[in-house]
Structure formats: structure tokens, C-alpha cells
MARKOL-806138 format. One record per residue (C-alpha): residue in three letters; chain; y, x, z. Coordinates in pm, whole numbers, padded with zeros to 5 digits. Each point is the difference from the previous one (the first is absolute). Layout:
! residues N
+---------+--------+--------+--------+--------+
! residuo ! cadena !  north !   east !     up !
+---------+--------+--------+--------+--------+
!     Ala !      A !      Y !      X !      Z !
...
+---------+--------+--------+--------+--------+
//
This chain:
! residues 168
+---------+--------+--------+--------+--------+
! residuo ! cadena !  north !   east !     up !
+---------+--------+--------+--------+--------+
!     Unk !      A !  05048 !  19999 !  02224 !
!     Unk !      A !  00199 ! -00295 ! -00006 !
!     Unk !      A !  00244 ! -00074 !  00235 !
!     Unk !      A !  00026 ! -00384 !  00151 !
!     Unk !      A !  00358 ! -00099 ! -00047 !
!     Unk !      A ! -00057 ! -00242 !  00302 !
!     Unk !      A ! -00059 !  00231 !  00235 !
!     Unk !      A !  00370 !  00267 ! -00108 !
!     Unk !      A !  00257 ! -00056 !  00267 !
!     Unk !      A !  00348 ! -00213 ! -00171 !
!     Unk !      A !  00176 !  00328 !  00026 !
!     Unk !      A ! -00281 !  00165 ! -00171 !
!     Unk !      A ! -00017 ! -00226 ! -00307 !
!     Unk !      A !  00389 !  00019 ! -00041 !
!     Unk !      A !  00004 !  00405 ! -00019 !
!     Unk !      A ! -00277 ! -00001 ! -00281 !
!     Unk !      A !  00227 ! -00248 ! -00203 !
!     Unk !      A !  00106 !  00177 ! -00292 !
!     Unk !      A !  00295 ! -00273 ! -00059 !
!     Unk !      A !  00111 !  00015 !  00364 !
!     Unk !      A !  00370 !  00178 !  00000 !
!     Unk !      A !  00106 !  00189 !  00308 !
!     Unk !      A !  00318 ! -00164 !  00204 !
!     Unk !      A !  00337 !  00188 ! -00016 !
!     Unk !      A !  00292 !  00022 !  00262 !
!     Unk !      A !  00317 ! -00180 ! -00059 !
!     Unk !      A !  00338 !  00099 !  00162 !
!     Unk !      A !  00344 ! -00181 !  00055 !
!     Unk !      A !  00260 !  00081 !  00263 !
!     Unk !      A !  00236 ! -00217 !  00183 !
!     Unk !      A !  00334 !  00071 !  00220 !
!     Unk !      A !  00070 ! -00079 !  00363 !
!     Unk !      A !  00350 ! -00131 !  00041 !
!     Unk !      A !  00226 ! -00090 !  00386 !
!     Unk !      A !  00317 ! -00098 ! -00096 !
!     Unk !      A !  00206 !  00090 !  00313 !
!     Unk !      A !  00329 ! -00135 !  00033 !
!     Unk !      A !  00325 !  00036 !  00209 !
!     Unk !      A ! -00028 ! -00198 !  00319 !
!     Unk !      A !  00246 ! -00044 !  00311 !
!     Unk !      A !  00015 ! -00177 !  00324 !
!     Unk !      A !  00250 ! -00003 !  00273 !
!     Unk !      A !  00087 ! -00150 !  00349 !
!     Unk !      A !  00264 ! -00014 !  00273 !
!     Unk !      A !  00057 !  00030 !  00373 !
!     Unk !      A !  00276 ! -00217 !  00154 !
!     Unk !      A !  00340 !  00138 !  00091 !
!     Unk !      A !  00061 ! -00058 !  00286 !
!     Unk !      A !  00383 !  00115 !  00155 !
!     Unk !      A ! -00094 ! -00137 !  00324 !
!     Unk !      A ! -00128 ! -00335 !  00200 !
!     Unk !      A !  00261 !  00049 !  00274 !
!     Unk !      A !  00393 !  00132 ! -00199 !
!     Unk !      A !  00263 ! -00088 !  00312 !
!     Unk !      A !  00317 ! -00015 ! -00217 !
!     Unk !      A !  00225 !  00080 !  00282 !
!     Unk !      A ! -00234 !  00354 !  00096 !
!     Unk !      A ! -00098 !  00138 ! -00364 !
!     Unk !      A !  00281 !  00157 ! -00207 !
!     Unk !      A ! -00132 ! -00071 ! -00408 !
!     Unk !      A ! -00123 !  00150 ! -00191 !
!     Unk !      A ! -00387 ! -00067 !  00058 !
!     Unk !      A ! -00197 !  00220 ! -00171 !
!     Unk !      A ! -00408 ! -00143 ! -00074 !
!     Unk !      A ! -00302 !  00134 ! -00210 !
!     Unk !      A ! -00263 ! -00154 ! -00152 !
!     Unk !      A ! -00237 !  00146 ! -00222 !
!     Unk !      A ! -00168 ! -00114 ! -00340 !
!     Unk !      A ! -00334 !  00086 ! -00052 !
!     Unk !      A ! -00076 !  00044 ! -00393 !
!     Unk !      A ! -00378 !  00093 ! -00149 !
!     Unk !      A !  00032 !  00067 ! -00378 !
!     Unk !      A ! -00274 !  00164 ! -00220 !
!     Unk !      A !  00033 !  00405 ! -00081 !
!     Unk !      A !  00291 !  00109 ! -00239 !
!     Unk !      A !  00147 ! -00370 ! -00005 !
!     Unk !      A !  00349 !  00019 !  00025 !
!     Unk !      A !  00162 ! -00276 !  00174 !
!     Unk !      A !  00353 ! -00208 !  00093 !
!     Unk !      A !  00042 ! -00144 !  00296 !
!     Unk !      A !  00336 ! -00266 !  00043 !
!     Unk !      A !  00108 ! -00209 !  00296 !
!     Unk !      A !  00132 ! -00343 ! -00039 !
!     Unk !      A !  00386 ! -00046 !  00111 !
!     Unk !      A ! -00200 ! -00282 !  00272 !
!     Unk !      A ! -00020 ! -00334 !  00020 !
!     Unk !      A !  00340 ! -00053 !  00158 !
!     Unk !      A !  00190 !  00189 ! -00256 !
!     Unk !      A !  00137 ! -00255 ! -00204 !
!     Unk !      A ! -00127 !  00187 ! -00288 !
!     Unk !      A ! -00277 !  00219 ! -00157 !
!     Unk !      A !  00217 !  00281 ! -00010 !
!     Unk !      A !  00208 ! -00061 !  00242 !
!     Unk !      A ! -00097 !  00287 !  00232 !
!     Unk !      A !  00378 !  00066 !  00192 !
!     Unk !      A ! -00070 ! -00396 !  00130 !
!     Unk !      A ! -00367 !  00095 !  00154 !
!     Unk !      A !  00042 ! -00260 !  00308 !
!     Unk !      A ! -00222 ! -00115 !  00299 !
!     Unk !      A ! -00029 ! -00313 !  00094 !
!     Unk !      A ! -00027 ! -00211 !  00320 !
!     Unk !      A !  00097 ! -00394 ! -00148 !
!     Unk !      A !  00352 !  00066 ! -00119 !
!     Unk !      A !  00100 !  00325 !  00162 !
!     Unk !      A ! -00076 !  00330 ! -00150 !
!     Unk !      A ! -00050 !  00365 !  00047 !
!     Unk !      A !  00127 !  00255 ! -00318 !
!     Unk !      A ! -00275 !  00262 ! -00031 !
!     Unk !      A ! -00106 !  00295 ! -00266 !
!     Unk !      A ! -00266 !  00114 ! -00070 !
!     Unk !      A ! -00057 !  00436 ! -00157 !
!     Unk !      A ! -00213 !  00186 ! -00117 !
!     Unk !      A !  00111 !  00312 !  00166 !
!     Unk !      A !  00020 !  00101 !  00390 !
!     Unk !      A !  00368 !  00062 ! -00059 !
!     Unk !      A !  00034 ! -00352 ! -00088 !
!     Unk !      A !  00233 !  00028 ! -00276 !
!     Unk !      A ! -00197 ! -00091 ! -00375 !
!     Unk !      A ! -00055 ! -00367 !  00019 !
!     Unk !      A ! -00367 ! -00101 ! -00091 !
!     Unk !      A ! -00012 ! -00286 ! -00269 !
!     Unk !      A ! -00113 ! -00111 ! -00319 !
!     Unk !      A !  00243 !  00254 ! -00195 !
!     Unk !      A !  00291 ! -00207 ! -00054 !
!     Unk !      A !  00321 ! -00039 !  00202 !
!     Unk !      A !  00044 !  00355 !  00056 !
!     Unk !      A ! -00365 ! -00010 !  00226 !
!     Unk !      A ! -00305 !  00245 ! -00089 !
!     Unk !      A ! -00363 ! -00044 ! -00011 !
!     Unk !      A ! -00285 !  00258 !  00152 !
!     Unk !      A ! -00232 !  00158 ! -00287 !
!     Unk !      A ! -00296 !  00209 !  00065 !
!     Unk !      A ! -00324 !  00057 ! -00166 !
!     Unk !      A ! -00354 ! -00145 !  00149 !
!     Unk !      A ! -00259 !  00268 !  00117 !
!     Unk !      A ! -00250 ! -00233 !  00061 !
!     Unk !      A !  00056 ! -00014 !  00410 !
!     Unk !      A !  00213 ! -00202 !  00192 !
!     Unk !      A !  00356 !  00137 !  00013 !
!     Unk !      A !  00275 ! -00109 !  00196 !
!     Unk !      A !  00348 ! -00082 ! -00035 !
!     Unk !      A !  00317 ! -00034 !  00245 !
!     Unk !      A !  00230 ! -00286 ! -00018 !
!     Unk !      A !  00275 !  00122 !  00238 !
!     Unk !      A !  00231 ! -00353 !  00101 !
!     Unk !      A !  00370 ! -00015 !  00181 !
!     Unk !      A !  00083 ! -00297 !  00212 !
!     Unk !      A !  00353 !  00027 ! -00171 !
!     Unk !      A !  00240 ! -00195 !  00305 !
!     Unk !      A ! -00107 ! -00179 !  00286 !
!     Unk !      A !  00417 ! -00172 !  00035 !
!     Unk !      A ! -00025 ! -00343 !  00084 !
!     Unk !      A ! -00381 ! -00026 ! -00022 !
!     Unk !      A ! -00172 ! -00302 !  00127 !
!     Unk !      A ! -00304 ! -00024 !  00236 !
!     Unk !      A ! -00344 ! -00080 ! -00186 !
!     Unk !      A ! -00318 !  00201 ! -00232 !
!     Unk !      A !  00159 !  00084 ! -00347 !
!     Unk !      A ! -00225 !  00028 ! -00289 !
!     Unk !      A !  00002 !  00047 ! -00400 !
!     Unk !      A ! -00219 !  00083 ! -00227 !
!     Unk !      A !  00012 !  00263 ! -00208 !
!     Unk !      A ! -00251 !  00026 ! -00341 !
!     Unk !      A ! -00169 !  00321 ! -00100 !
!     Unk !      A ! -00152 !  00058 ! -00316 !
!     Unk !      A ! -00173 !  00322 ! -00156 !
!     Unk !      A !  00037 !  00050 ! -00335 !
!     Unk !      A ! -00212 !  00244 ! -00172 !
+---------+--------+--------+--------+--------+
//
């Protein structure tokens, strides 16, 4: 009997190839890399000693808080420093942190402890930073500030501004 090669399925002829080779399977691998670095942010409330100070009815000091909010990724460790202000006369000028209100001023410090005695700055001058390590979460920090004298102060809104930077 003969067998009409017209009429065998494609698959059919291929199989009764004697040449035909059967495909093999090829393997490779490749890697899956996240680099994940260190990473901080950080932000600040006002401090605010008061809207309304009557000179001649508040004995000084004035304590204030304020707080620093700080978000830094797990096991970072971190620096945080305070700028003397922008009244100081100086970067590390931190014993001259003044308010101002046009030419009059208003001696303030600023802490980093409740007791108000370690001076929070860059480091230098005889002030201290705040170091920590980042879990990941917010955490908070405590600037504690003293209204140092309120002798011979003027009437008006004080301000300064104070710099904060993270290092980490």
C-alpha cells in the first residue's frame, strides 16, 4: 500500500523525518537587585512664648516648646543641629540668639532638654546636637526655649529664624 504524502498531516511528515533533530532546553539565570538607601526628612512647629507677654505682669524666664518632627528610614542614624538664628550675628553664635521687632530685641535659648540647661546647636561654641537612629516612623523631638529677660522690652511681635538641618 502506498501512502499519499499529500494527504499526512505537517506534524506527521516532520516525525517520520529521519534528519529531523529533537529541540533541547536552554537555561540562564539572572539577579533581582533594590538598592535601598538612607533617607531623612524633617519639619517644625513654631515657638511660640506667647502673643500677649505684659512686661510689667510676667517675671522672665519664659519657658516655650516646640517640637520637630523627623521621618528617617530603619537603622539610619541621624544628627540633628540648630542654627544660632538669623539675628545672631554669627553661625555659631548661639549665646547672641536674639528676637527681633525693627531694632529692638529679645535674648532667647533654645535646649534640648526639659531642664533647659545643654544648649542645642550645630556642635560648636560649647552647644550640642540631638542624635538618634530612624525606625522608619515618624519620631518626635522637643526643643525646650527660655525667654531669657523681659528688662526694658519694647512693645511689638518678635521673630527669628532659626535653621534646622538633619544630617544622617
Amino acid at each position: 500500500m502506498m501512502i499519499d504524502a499529500r494527504r499526512l498531516s505537517p506534524i506527521a511528515v516532520l516525525l517520520s523525518s529521519p534528519s529531523l533533530a529533537v529541540a533541547g532546553i536552554a537555561g540562564d539565570s539572572f539577579q533581582v537587585v533594590a538598592s535601598v538607601v538612607a533617607s531623612c526628612t524633617i519639619s517644625g512647629t513654631t515657638l511660640n512664648f506667647s502673643s500677649s507677654i505684659d512686661p510689667l505682669g510676667t517675671t522672665a524666664p519664659i519657658d516655650a516648646t516646640s517640637t520637630l518632627t523627623l521621618t528617617c528610614s530603619n537603622t539610619t542614624p541621624y544628627t540633628v543641629a540648630l542654627s544660632a538664628g538669623s539675628n545672631a550675628g554669627g553661625g555659631s553664635n548661639f549665646a547672641a540668639r536674639t528676637m527681633k521687632s525693627g531694632s529692638r530685641t529679645l535674648a532667647y535659648q533654645l535646649y534640648k532638654d526639659a531642664g533647659r540647661v545643654t544648649v542645642w546647636g550645630d556642635g560648636t561654641a560649647g552647644s550640642s546636637t540631638v542624635t538618634g537612629t530612624g525606625t522608619g516612623g515618624a519620631q518626635t523631638l522637643n526643643i525646650y526655649g527660655r525667654l531669657l529677660s523681659l528688662a526694658n522690652a519694647v512693645p511689638g511681635t518678635y521673630t527669628d529664624t532659626v535653621a534646622v538641618s538633619i544630617s544622617y
